[in-house]
C-alpha positions in Angstrom: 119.1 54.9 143.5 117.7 52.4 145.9 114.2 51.8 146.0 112.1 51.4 149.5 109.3 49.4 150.2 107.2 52.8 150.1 108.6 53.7 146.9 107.4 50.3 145.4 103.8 50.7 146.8 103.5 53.5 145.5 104.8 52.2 142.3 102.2 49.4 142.2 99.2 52.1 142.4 100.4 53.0 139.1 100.2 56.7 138.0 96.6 57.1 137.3 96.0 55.9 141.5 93.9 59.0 143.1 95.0 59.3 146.5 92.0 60.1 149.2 92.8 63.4 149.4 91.0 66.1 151.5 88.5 68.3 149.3 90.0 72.2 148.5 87.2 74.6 149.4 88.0 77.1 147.3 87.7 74.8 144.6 84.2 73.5 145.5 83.0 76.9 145.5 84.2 77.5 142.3 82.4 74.2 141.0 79.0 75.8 142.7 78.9 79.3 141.1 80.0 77.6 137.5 76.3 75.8 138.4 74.5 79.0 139.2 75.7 80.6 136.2 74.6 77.4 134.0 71.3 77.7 135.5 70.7 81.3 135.4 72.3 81.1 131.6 69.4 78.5 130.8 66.9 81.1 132.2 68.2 83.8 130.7 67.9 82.2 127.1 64.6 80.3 128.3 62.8 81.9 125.4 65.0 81.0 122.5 64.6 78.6 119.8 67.9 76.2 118.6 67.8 77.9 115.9 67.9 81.5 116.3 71.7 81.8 117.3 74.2 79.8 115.3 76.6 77.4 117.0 80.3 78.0 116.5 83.2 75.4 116.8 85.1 78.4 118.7 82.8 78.3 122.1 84.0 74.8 122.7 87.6 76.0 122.9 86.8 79.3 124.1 84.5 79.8 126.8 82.6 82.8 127.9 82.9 84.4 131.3 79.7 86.7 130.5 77.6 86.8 133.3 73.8 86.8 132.8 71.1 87.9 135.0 71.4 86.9 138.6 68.0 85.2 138.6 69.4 82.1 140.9 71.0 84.7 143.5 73.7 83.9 145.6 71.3 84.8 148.8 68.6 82.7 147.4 67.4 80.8 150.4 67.2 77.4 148.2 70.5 78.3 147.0 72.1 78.9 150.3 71.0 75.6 151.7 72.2 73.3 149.1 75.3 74.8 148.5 76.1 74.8 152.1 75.0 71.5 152.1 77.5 70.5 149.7 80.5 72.8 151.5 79.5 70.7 154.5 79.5 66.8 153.0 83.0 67.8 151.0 84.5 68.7 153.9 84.1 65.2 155.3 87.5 63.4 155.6 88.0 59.7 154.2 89.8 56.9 155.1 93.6 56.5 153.6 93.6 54.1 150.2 97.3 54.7 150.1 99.8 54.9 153.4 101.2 58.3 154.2 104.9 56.5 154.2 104.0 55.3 150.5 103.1 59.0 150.1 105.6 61.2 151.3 108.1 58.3 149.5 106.4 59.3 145.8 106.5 62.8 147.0 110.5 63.0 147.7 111.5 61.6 144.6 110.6 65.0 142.7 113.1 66.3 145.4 115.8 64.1 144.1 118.2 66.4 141.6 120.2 63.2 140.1 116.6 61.4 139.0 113.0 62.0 137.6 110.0 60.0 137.2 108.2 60.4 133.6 105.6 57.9 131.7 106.7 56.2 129.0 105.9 57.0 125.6 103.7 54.0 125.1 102.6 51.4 127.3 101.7 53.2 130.7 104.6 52.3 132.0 106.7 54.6 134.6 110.3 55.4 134.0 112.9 56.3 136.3 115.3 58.8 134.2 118.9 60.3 135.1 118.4 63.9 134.4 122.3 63.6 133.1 120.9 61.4 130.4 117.7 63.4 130.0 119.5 66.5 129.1 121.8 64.9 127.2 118.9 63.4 124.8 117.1 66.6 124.9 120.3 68.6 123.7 121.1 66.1 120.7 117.7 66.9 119.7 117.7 70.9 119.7 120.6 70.9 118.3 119.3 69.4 114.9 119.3 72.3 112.6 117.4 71.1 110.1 114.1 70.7 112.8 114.7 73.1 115.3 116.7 76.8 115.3 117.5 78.4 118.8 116.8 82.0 119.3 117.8 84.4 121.6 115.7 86.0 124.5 115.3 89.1 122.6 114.1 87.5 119.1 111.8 85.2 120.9 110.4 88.5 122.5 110.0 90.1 118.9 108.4 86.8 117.6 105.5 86.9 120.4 104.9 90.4 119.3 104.7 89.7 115.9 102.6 86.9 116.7 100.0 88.7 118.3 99.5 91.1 116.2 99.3 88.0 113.4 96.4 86.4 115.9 94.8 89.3 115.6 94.7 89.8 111.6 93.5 86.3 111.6 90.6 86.6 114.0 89.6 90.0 112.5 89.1 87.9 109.1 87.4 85.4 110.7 85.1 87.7 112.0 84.3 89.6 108.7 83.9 86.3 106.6 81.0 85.6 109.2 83.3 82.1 110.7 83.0 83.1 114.1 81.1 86.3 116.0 81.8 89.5 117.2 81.5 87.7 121.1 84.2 85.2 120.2 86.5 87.4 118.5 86.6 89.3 121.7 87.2 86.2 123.7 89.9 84.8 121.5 91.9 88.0 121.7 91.8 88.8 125.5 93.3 85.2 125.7 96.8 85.2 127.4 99.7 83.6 126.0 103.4 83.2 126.2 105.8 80.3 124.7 104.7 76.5 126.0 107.7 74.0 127.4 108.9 70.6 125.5 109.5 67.9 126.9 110.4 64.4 126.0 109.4 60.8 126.6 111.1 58.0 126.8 110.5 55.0 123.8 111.0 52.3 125.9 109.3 49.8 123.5 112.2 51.1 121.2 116.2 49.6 121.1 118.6 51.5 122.9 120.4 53.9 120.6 123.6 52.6 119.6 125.5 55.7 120.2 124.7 56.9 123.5 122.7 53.5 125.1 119.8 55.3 126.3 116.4 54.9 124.8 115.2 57.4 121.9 112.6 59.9 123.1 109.3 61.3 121.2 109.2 65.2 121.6 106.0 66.4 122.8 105.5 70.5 122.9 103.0 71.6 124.8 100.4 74.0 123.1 98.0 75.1 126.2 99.6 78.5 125.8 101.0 78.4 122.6 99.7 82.2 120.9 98.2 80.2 118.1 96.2 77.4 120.0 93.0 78.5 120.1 93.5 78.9 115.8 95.4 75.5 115.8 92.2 74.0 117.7 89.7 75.7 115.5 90.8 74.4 112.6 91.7 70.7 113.7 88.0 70.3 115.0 86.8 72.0 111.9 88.5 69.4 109.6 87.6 66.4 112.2 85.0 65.3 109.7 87.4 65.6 107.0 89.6 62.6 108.9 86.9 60.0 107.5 86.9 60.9 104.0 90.6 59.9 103.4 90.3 57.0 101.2 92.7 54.5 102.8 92.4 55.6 106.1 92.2 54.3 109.8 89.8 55.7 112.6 90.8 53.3 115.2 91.1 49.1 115.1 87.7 48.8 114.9 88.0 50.5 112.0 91.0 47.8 110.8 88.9 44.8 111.9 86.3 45.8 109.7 88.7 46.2 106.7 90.5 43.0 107.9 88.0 40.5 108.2 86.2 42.4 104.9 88.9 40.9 102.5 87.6 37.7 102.0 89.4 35.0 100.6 93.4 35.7 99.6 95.8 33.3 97.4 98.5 30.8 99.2 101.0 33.0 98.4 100.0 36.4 100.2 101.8 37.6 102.9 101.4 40.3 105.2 103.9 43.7 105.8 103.7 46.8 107.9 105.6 50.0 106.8 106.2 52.5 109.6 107.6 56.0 108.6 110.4 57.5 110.8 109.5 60.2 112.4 107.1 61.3 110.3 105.3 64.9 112.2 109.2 66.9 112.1 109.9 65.0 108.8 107.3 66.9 107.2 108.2 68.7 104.5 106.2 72.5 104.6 105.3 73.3 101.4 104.1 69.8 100.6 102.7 69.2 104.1 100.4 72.4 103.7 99.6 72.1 99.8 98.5 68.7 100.6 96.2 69.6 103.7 94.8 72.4 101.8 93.9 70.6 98.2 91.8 67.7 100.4 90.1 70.8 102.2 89.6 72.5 99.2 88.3 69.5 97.5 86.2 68.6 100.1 84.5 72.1 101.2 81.0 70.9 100.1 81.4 68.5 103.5 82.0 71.0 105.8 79.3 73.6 104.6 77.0 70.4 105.2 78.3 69.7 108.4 77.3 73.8 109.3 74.5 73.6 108.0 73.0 70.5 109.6 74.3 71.5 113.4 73.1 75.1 112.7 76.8 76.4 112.8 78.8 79.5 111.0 80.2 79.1 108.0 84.1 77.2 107.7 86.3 79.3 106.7 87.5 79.2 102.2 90.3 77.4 101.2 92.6 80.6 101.4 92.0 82.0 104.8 92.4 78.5 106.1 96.2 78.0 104.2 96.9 81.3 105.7 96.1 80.6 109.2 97.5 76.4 108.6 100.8 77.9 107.2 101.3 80.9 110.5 100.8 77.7 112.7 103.1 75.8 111.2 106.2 78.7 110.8 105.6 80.1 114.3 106.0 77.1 116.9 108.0 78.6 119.1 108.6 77.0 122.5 110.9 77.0 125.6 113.3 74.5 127.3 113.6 74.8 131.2 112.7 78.6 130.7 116.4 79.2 129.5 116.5 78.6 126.1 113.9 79.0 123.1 113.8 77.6 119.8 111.5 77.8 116.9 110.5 74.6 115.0 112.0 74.9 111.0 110.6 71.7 109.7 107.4 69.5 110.1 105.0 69.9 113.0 104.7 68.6 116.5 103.4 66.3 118.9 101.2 68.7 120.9 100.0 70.3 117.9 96.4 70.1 117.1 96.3 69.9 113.4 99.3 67.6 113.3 96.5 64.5 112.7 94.9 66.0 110.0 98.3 67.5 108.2 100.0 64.1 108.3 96.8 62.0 107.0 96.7 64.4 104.1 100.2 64.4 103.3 100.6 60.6 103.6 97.5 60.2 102.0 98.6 62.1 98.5 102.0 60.3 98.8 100.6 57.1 99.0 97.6 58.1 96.6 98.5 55.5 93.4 98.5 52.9 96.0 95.2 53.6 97.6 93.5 54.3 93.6 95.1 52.8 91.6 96.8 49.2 93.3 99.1 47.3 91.5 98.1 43.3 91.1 100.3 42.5 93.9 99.1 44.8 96.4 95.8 42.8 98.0 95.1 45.5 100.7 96.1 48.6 101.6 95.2 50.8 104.9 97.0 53.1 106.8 96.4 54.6 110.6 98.6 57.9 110.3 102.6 57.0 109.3 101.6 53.0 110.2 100.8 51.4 106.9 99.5 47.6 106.9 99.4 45.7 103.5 99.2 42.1 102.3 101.2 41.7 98.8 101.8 38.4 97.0 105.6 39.4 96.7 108.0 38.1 98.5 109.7 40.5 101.5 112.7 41.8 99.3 110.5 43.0 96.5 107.5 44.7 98.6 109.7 48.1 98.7 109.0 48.5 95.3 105.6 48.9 95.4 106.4 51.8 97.0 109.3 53.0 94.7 112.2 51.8 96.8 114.9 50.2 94.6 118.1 49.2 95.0 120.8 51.6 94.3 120.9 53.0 91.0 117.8 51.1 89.8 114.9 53.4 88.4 111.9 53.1 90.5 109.1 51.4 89.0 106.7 53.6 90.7 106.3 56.4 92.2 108.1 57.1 95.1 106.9 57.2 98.5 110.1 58.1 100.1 112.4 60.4 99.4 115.4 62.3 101.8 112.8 63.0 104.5 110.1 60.3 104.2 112.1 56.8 105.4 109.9 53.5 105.7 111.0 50.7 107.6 109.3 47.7 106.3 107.9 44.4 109.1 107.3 41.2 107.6 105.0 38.8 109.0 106.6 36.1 111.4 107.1 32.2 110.8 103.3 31.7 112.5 102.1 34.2 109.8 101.4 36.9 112.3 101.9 40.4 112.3 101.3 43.3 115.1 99.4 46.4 114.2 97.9 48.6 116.2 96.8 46.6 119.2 96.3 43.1 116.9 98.1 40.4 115.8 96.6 40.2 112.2 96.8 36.5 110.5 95.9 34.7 107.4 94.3 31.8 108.6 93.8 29.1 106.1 93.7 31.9 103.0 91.1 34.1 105.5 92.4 37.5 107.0 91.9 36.6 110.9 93.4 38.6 114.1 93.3 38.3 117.9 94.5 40.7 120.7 98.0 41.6 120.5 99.7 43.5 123.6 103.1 45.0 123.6 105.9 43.4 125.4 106.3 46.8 126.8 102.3 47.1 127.8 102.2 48.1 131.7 98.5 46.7 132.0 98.8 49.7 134.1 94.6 49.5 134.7 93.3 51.6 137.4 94.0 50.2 140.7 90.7 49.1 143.0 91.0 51.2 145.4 91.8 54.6 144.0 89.6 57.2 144.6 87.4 57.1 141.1 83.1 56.6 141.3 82.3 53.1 142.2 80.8 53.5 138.2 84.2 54.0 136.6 85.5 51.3 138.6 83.4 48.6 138.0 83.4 49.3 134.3 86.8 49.0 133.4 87.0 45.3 133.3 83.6 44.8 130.9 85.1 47.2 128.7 88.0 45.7 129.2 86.4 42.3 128.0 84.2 43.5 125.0 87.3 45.2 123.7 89.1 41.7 124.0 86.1 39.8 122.2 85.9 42.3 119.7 89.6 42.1 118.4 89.6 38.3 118.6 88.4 36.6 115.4 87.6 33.2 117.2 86.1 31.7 120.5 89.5 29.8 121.2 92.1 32.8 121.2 89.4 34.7 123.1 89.4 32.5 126.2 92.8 32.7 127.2 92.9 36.5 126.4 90.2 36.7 128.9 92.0 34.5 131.9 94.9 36.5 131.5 93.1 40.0 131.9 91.4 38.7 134.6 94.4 37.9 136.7 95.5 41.4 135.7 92.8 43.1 137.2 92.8 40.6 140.3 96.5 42.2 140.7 95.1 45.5 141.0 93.0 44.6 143.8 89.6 44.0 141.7 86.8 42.1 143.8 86.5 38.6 142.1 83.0 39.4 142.6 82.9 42.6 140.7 85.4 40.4 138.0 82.6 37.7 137.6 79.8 40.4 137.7 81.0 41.8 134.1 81.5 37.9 132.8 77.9 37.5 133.1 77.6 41.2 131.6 79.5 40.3 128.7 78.0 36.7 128.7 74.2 38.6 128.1 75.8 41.3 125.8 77.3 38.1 123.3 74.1 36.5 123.5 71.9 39.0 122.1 74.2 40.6 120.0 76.7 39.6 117.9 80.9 40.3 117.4 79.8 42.1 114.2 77.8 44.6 116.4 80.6 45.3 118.5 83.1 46.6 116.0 80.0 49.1 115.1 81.2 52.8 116.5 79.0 54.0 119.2 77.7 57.5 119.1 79.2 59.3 121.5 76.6 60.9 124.0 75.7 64.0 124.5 77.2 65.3 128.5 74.4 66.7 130.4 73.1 70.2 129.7 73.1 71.2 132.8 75.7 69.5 136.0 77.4 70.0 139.4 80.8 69.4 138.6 83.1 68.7 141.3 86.3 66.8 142.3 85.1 63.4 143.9 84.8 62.6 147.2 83.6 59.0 148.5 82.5 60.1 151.5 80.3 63.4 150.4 78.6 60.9 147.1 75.5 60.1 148.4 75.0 63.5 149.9 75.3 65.4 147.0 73.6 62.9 144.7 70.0 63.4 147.6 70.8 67.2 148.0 70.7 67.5 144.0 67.7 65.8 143.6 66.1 67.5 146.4 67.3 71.3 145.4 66.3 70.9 142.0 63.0 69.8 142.7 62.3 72.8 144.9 63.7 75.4 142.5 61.8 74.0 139.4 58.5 74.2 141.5 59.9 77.7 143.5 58.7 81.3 143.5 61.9 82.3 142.0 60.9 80.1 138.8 57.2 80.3 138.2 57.3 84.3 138.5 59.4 84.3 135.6 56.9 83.1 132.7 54.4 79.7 133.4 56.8 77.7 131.1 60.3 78.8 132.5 60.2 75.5 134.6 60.1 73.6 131.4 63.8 75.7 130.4 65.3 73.6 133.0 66.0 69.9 132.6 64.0 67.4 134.5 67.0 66.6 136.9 70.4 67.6 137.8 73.2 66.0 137.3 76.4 65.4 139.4 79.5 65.0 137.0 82.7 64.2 139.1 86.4 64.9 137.9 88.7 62.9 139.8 91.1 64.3 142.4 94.8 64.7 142.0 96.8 61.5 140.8 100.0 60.6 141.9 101.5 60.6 138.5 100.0 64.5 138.4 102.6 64.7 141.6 105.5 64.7 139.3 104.2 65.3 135.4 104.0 68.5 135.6 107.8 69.0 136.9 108.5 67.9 133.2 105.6 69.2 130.9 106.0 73.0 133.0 109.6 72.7 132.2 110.3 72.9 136.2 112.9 70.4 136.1 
């Protein structure tokens, strides 16, 4: 198909563009009671101590609809003014950021049956797919039998039956080993659930296949209403602390910088490699993907029972119950394509699936174990950020495979094997500079020293938020000094830093970024380098704590500074108000000092057209 002018504009906000949109009332009145609650919830528990109720992981994935005490009524008088207030500054209209031709242009292509717009698996990019060769990719991949196996309408039925009732057993022993409370058990089983869509995105930073010429696509089954997610959620943010105990393993580049540059001095001869394992989540064997989960749990139990017992939380769950309920996640991911055929997954685990982090650093980590312990003289480093491995060796390129067991044919390995008929590396070698991409660097040994600079993808979209979508003037402005520090921070030295910098620069100037706004986090970054130095910035920042108590609503430029003075103003009145101070002379105190305002952003364009894939409504 042709593209118009319209359809390019468009195109040039990028996906993440919020188009000035006008506000859904029923939505900001939903946003207002979800504050009264919060408020008469603080009030209610006003009395209580952190430490008479324990904390569970469950009530972040869970949340509870009980309603407590209508001490903030709706007829309140303070009430009814501020949240009219708020109805009346939503309602205010803004001007267009984005052309109602360029609009209704993004808005027809869903209505084109030959074509579909989807992101790319990396990069940010947006792809222009014939469903024809959509289908055709998403066929050749159900119809692997050794990953997936269809199943009728009527065994998919049976399987959600059995599924429940499996939920259920599993929550019940939660529940009697004292992981999670009575409340929560109920909450988790009055959750609804039916089979989740996959979908699949295109690998455009990939070759073409050679058999059909289209680009290979990644998978990705959606788990929102998967009968297992809440479980499958549990248990991956219960073993999130587990993730930085795995000897060998990558948080984030950060992470590798600090490994990297840690070396120290290396021989003439070293030379760097990158292994990458095809397709590692469905290559996953079962019975060695979930022994190997469960032994590092196991193993490590005395972290988690610290973990509970200095955030005041229940008890994790033993070693068994949680192989039980790892192992029913694993056999039972059962999903739908385009509503009119389901399959069940018979190998591995998924893209979509929460625990699939934690089951495939475990499972790499063991095969990859002797390595990590126990290096051979010519391995000189060793890390690996999930299937992406990065080493130096002093070997030369043919004979790195055998360090991890590959031989030629017929020769014995001489060591243990990494690979086997469903683990497959493919080996990168560093290039005639010396230089090798992983994760978002280009690692080097500079003059025998381990340095590195920013490396982008030639695939890379820069697809940064455009100027003048419809985000806080906040999230806006701080894109490019993040932006920056992030570019100092993976550049070794001053000289590879400059240019970096000019050239994100003129990205952000293409996305309609006010030079003075540009130059304004210069000077930001200028003052943070000059007080601090790169060391500090590779340091991982505590994440914050969000505000205990917020109005949350979508964003609206033109209702901002309404809502930010009416918040103030209401929440000084009701902390001073009769409807307070006749509760006890301290329940003012049970309320913060202010009240936030927390904004969500509106609808994107790319949410225009996502969800025709991820729902399955294609």
């Amino acid at each position: 198909m042709a593209l118009t002018a319209h359809h390019i504009r468009a195109f040039e906000r990028g996906a993440t563009f919020v188009p000035n949109q006008p506000s859904n009332a029923a939505t900001t009145q939903r946003d207002l009671e979800r504050l009264r609650r919060s408020i008469n919830l603080r009030l209610f528990w006003r009395d209580s101590h952190p430490g008479d109720h324990k904390n569970s992981l469950v009530s972040s994935i869970v949340k509870s609809s009980w309603q407590p005490p209508d001490t903030l009524s709706a007829s309140n008088p303070l009430w009814t003014d501020f949240s009219t207030t708020i109805k009346q500054a939503m309602a205010l209209r803004n001007k267009r950021n984005l052309d109602r031709q360029a609009l209704q242009a993004w808005r027809s292509l869903s209505r084109n049956q030959d074509i579909f717009i989807t992101h790319a698996d990396k990069g940010g990019k947006l792809v222009i797919v014939k469903r024809a060769d959509y289908f055709a990719e998403a066929r050749r991949q159900l119809n692997d039998a050794t990953t997936y196996r269809a199943l009728t309408k009527d065994e998919a039925a049976s399987l959600h039956s059995r599924l429940h009732q499996l939920k259920t057993t599993f929550i019940h022993r939660l529940q009697t080993a004292n992981n999670i409370t009575r409340n929560e058990s109920t909450r988790l089983l009055a959750e609804e659930c039916s089979f989740p869509p996959i979908y699949f995105l295109p690998k455009i930073h990939k070759a073409k296949r050679q058999d059909t010429g289209t680009f290979p696509y990644r998978p990705i089954i959606g788990a929102v209403r998967n009968c297992l997610r809440s479980l499958d959620a549990y248990l991956a943010k219960l073993t999130s602390p587990l993730l930085k105990a795995i000897p060998g393993s990558l948080e984030d580049t950060a992470d590798l910088i600090r490994a990297w540059e840690g070396i120290g001095s290396l021989p003439a001869n070293a030379s760097l490699f990158s292994a990458d394992v095809e397709s590692l989540y469905p290559s996953i064997p079962w019975e060695e993907g979930v022994a190997s989960a469960c032994r590092f749990y196991a193993s490590h139990y005395h972290i988690l029972l610290h973990e509970a017992r200095t955030n005041n939380r229940l008890l994790p769950p033993r070693p068994t119950l949680f192989r039980d309920i790892l192992k029913a996640i694993l056999q039972n991911n059962i999903f739908h394509f385009r509503d009119e055929s389901w399959y069940i997954q018979c190998s591995g685990t998924a893209m979509g699936c929460s625990m699939s982090v934690y089951l495939a650093c475990t499972f790499m980590f063991y095969r990859t174990r002797h390595l990590i312990l126990h290096p051979p003289p010519e391995l000189l480093f060793f890390r690996r950020y999930i299937d992406d491995i990065i080493g130096v060796s002093t070997l030369p390129p043919d004979k790195v495979p055998a360090l991890f067991g590959i031989q030629p044919s017929g020769a014995p390995p001489a060591s243990p094997s990494v690979t086997d008929q469903h683990i497959r590396l493919t080996f990168v070698f560093a290039d005639a500079a010396g230089e090798l991409p992983a994760l978002d660097l280009l690692l080097k040994i500079h003059e025998g020293r381990p340095s590195c600079r920013l490396y982008r993808k030639p695939t890379d979209g820069h697809q940064y938020l455009h100027w003048r979508s419809s985000h806080p003037i906040h999230q806006r402005t701080s894109i490019p000094y993040s932006q920056l520090i992030r570019t100092a921070r993976n550049c070794t030295f001053t000289e590879d830093f400059a240019p970096a910098a000019s050239e994100l620069l003129d990205r952000f100037r293409t996305r309609d970024f006010p030079e003075p706004i540009l130059q304004a986090a210069i000077r930001k970054l200028e003052s943070r380098l000059s007080s601090t130095s790169r060391t500090a910035l590779l340091q991982t920042s505590v994440k914050r704590p969000g505000p205990e108590i917020a109005l949350i609503t979508t964003f609206n430029p033109a209702a901002d500074a309404t809502i930010r003075s009416a918040a103030r103003t209401f929440w000084h009145r009701l902390r001073t108000s009769t409807t307070i101070t006749a509760l006890s002379a301290s329940a003012a105190s049970a309320l913060p000092d202010r009240l936030h305002t927390v904004y969500r952003t509106g609808r994107r364009l790319g949410a225009l057209l996502g969800p025709i894939i991820k729902r399955g409504n294609f």
